[in-house]
C-alpha positions as CSV (number, residue, x, y, z in Angstrom):
1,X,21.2,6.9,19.9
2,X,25.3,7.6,19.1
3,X,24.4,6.1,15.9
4,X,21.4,8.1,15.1
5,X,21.6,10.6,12.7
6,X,19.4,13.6,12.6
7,X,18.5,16.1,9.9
8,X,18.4,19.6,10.6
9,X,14.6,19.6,9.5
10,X,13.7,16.2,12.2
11,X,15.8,18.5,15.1
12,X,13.3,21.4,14.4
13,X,9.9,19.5,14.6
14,X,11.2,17.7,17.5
15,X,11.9,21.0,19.3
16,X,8.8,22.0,18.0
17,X,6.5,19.6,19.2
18,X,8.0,19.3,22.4
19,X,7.6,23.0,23.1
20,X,4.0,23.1,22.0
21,X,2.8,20.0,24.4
22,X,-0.9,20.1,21.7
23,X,-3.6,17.7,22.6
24,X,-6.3,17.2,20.7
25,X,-9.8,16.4,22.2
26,X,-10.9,13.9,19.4
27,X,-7.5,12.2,19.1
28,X,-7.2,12.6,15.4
29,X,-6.0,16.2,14.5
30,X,-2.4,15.1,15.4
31,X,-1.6,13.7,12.6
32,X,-0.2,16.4,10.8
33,X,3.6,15.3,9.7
34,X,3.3,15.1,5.9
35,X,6.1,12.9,4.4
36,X,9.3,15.7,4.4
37,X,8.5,16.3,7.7
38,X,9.9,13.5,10.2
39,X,10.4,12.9,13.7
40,X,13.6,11.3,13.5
41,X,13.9,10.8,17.3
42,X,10.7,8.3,17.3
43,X,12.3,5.7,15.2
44,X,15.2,5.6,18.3
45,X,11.9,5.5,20.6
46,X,10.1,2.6,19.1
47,X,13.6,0.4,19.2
48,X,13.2,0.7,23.1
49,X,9.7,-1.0,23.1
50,X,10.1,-4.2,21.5
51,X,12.7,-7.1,21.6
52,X,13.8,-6.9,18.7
53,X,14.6,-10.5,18.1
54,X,11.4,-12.1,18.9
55,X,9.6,-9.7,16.5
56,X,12.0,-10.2,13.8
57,X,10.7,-13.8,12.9
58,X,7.0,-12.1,12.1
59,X,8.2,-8.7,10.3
60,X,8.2,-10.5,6.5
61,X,5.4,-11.2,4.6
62,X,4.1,-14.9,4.9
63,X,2.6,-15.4,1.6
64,X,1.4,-19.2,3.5
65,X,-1.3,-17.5,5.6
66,X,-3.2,-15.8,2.4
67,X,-5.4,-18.9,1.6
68,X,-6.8,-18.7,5.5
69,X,-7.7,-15.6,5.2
70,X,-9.2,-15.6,2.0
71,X,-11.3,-18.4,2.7
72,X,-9.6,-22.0,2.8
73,X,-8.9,-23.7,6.0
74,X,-5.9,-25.3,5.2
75,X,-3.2,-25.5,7.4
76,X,-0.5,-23.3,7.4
77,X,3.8,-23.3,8.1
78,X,4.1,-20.0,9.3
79,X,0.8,-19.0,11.4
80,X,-0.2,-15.1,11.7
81,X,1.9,-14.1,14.9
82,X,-2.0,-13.2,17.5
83,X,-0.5,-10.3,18.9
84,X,-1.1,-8.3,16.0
85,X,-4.4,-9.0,15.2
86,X,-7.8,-8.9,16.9
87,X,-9.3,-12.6,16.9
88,X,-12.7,-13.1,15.7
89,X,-14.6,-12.7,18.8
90,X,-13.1,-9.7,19.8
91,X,-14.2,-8.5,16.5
92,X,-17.8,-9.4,16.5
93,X,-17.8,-8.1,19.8
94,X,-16.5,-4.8,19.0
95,X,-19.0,-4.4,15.8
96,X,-22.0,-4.9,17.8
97,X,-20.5,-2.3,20.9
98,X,-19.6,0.6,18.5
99,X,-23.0,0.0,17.1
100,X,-26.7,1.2,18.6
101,X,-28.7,0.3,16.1
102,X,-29.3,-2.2,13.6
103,X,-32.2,-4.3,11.7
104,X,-34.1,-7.2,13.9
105,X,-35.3,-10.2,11.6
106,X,-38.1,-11.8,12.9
107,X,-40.5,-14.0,11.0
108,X,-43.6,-12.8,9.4
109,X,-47.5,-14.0,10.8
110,X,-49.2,-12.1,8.3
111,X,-51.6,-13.5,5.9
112,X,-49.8,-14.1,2.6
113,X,-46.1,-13.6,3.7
114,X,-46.5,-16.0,6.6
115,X,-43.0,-17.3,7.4
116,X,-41.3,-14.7,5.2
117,X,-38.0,-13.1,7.1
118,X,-39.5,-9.3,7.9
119,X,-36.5,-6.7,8.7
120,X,-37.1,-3.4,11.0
121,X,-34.8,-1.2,11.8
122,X,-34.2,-1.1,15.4
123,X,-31.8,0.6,18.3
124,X,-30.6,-1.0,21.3
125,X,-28.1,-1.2,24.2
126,X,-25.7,-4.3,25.0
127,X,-25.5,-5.4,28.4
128,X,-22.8,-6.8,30.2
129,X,-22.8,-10.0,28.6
130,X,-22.7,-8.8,24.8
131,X,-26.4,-9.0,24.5
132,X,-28.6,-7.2,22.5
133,X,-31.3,-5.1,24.9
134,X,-34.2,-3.8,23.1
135,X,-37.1,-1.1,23.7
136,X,-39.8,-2.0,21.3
137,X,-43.6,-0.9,21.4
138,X,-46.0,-3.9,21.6
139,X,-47.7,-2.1,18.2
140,X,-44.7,-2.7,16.3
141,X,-45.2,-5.2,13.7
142,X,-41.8,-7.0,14.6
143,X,-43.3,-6.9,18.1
144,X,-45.9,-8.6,17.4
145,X,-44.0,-11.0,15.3
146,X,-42.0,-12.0,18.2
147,X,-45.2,-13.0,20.4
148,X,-46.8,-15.3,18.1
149,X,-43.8,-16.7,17.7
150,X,-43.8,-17.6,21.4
151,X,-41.1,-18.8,23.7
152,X,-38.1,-20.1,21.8
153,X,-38.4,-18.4,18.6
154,X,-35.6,-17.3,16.8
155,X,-34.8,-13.8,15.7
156,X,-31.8,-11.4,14.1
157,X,-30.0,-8.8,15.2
158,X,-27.9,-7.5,12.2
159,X,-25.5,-4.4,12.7
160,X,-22.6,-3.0,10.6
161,X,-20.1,-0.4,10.9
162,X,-21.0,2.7,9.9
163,X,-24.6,2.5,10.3
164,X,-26.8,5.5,10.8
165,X,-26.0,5.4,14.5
166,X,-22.3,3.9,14.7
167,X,-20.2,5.6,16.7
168,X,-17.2,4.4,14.0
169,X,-18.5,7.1,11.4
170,X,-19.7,6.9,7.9
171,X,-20.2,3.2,5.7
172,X,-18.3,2.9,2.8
173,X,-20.1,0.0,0.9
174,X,-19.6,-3.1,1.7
175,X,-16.0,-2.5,2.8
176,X,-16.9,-2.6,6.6
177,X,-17.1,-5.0,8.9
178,X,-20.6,-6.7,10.2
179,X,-22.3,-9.1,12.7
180,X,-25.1,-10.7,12.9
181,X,-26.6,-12.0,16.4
182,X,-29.3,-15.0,16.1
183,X,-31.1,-16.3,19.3
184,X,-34.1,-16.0,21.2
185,X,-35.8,-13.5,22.6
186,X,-37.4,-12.2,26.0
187,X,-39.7,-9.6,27.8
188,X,-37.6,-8.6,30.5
189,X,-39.0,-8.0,33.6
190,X,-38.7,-5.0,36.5
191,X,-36.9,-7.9,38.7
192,X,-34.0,-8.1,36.7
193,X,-31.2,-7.6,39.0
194,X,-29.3,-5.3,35.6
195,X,-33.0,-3.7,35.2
196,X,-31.9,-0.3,36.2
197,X,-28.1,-0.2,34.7
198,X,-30.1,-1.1,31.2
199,X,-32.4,2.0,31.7
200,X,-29.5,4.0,32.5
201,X,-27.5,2.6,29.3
202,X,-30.3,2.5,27.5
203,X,-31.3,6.3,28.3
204,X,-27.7,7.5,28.0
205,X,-27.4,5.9,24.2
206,X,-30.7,7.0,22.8
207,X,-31.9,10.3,24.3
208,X,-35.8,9.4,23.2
209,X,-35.8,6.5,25.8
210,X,-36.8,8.5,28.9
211,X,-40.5,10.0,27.5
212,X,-41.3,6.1,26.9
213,X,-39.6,3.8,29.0
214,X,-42.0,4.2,31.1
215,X,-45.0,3.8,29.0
216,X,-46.7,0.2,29.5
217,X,-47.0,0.3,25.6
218,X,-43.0,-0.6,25.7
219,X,-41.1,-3.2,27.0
220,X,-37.3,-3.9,27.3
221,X,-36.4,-7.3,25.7
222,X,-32.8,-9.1,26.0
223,X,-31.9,-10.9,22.8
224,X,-29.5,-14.1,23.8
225,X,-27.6,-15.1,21.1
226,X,-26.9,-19.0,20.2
227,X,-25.4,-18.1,16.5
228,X,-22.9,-15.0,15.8
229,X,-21.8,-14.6,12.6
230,X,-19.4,-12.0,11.7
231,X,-17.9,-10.8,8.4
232,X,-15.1,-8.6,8.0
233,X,-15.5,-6.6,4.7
234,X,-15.6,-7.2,1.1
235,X,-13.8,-9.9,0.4
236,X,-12.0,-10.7,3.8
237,X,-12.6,-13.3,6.5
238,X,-16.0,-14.4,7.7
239,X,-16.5,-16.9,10.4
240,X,-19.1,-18.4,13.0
241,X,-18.2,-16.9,16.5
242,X,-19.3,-19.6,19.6
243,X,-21.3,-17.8,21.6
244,X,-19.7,-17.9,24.7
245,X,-16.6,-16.7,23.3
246,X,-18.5,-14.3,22.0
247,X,-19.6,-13.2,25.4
248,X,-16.0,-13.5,27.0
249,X,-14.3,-11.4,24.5
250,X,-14.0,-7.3,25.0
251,X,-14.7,-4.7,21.8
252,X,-11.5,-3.3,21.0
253,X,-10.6,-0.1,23.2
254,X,-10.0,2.3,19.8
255,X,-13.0,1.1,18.5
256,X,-15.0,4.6,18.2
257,X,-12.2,6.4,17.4
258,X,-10.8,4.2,14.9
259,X,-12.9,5.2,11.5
260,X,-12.0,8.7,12.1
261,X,-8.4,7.8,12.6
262,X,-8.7,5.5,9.1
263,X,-10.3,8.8,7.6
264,X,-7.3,11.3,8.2
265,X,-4.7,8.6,7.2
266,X,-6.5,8.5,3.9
267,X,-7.0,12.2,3.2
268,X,-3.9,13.4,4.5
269,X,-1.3,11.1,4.5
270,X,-1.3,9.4,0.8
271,X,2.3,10.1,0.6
272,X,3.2,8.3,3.8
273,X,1.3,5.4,3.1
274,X,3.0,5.3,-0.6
275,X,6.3,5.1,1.3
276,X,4.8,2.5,3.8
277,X,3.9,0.1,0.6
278,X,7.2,0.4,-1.0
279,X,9.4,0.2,1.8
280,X,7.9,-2.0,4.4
281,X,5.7,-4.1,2.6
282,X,8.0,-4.1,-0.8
283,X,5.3,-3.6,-2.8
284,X,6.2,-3.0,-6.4
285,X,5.0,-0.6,-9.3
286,X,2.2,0.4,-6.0
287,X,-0.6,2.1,-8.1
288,X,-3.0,3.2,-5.0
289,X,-2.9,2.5,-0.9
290,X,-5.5,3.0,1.4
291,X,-5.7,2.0,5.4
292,X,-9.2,-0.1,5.4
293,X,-8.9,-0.6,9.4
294,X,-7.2,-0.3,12.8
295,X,-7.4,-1.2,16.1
296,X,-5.2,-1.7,19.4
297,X,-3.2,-4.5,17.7
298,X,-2.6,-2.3,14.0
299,X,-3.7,-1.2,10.9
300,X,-4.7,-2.6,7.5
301,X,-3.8,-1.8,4.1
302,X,-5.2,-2.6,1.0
303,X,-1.9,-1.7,-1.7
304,X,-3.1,-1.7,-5.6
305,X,-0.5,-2.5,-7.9
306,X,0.2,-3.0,-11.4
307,X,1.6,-6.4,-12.8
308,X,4.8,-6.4,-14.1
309,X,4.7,-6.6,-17.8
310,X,1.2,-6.1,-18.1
311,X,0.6,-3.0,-17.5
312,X,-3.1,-2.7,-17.3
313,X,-3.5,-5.6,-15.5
314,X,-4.2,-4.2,-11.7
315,X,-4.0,-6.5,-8.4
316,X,-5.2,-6.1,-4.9
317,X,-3.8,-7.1,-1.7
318,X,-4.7,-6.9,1.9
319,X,-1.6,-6.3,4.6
320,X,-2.1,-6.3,8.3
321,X,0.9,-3.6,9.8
322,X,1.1,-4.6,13.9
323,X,2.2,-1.9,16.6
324,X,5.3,-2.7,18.3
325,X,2.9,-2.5,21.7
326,X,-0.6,-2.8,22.4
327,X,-2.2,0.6,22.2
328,X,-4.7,1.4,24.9
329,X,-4.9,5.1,24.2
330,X,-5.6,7.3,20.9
331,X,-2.3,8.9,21.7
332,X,-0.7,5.5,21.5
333,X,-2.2,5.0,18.3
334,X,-0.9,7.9,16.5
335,X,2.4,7.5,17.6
336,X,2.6,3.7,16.7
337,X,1.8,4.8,13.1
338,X,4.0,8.1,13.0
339,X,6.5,5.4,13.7
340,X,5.9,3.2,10.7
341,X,5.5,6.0,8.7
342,X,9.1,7.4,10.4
343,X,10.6,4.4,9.5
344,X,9.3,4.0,6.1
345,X,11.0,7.3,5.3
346,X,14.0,6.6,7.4
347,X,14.6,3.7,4.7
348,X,13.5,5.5,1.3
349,X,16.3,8.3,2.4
350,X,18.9,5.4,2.8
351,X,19.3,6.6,7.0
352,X,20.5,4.0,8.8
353,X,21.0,3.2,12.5
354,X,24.1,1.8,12.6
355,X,25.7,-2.1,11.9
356,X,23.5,-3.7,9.7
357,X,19.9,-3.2,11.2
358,X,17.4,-1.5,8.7
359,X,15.0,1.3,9.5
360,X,11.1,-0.8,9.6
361,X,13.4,-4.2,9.8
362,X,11.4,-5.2,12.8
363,X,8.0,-4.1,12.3
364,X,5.6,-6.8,12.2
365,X,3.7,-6.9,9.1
366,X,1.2,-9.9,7.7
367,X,-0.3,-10.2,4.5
368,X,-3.9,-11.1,4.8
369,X,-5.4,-11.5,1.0
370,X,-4.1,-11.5,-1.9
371,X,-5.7,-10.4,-5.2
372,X,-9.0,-10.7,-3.5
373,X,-11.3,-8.2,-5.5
374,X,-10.1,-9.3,-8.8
């Protein structure tokens, strides 16, 4: 902290925002520092939660890890470092959480489309295990579907981020990340030791349940998955997720706060996240950024630049920017970014910390695709 310098401006919004003590209910409204105004002091902060050596190895961009990401299974000489990213069960699992709805494939029995796949939108609940728990009337064709089917036939689930009812907020395209849950499907009955949690769950996500839950015309059905198949965006990774890894595995902790999150950054913090691509990721000639993601682990960017000496030639690459610590809060979140963003500045404005130790030297940062919607 000798070291540190301080402008005049950072002193004054530190004062400031250690005076005012502001919470915000949804977690999101506090990320109001444009890209003048900078909290110099959390730069000095973020050195304190990290060893600084063991994070250095993973701070540059691997350019070996691009072909996994994008597709190829080859091997690769420097690995992405896990602790900044979610693995893929974690992220299947946290789709189909932050989702209630989504559309059930079952196979049709009707004369003429016999065998055809037949999609209806459905809600439902998870329970414990990561299963899919469904109300459905025994009218509904999909219903009806099932029971002909009989015992071991195989149905759907499919849900996506920013559905109708996703908590994570609206879809933008296919740029969001999906999962779909294949297995068979079951009545459950009254004797279900989770019967009554699953009514409770079931009630508290979808405020229709409780006029006909108790109607004999509906039934409760658990969907037990032996496929998951999860895909995350345009473009990015896809892969098959074992089932019981599946069911091990915990939805990430930010996961219904994280789209709004991604929104603000987008709207109000271009600036910041031009500074973040230039000096963090050393991205050159950087035409557009935009954050695409987050979670406990990080964020993701997707930079557009132009190629040198070809100037309307545009290229598109995918970065993964890891927190120095695992966030388990909203709070943590905004202040792991504000800290990139910090630093970002720190090193545009040539403010060092003293020796030869860079502002954003140490943050962990991945690159996950490159050119991959060209």
């Amino acid at each position: 902290m000798a070291n540190m310098r301080f402008s005049a401006k950072s002193v004054a919004i530190v004062t400031c925002l250690l005076l005012s003590g502001e919470q915000n209910i949804n977690g999101v409204l506090g990320f109001s520092c444009g890209a003048n105004t900078r909290i110099s002091s959390q730069s000095a902060v973020s050195k304190q939660n990290i060893n600084a050596g063991a994070l250095r190895s993973s701070t540059r961009i691997s350019s070996t890890a691009v072909s996994e990401v994008n597709g190829s299974k080859e091997e690769t000489a420097t690995p992405p470092p896990p602790e900044i990213r979610l693995n893929v069960p974690e992220k299947a699992r946290t789709v189909s959480s932050v989702c209630t709805s989504g559309t059930l494939c079952t196979s049709s029995h009707m004369d003429d489309i016999k065998g055809a796949p037949f999609g209806s939108f459905v809600d439902y609940v998870l329970d414990d295990n990561g299963n899919p728990v469904l109300l459905m009337n025994e009218m509904s064709m999909h219903t009806v579907n099932i029971q002909k089917a009989g015992e071991g036939g195989l149905v759907t689930l499919f849900a996506q981020l920013g559905g109708p009812t996703s908590s994570s907020g609206p879809a933008h395209g296919q740029d969001v990340s999906r999962c779909s849950i294949t297995g068979t499907i079951e009545k459950i009955e009254s004797t279900a030791e989770d019967w009554d949690a699953l009514r409770m769950r079931y009630g508290i996500a979808h405020s229709y349940a409780d006029q006909v839950m108790d109607s004999p015309r509906f039934q409760f059905y658990r969907l037990t998955p032996t496929k998951v198949y999860f895909v995350g965006g345009f473009g990015v990774s896809s892969e098959w997720v074992p089932p019981q890894e599946y069911k091990d595995s915990a939805p990430d902790i930010l996961a219904k706060d994280a789209s709004s999150i991604v929104d603000r950054l987008n709207r109000d913090h271009a600036e910041d996240l031009m500074l973040t691509a230039t000096e963090i990721l050393d991205a050159k000639e950087v035409e557009k950024v935009r954050v695409t993601g987050m979670d406990r682990l990080g964020m993701d960017l997707r930079v557009t630049c132009r190629v040198p000496r070809r100037k309307n030639k545009l290229l598109t690459n995918e970065y993964r920017v890891g927190f120095r610590i695992q966030c388990i809060s909203v709070e943590d979140a905004k202040s792991e970014i504000l800290k990139v963003f910090q630093e970002a500045w720190e090193k545009n404005n040539g403010i060092t910390w003293g020796g030869e130790e860079v502002p954003g030297a140490d943050i962990p940062v991945l690159k996950t695709a490159e050119d991959n919607l060209m």
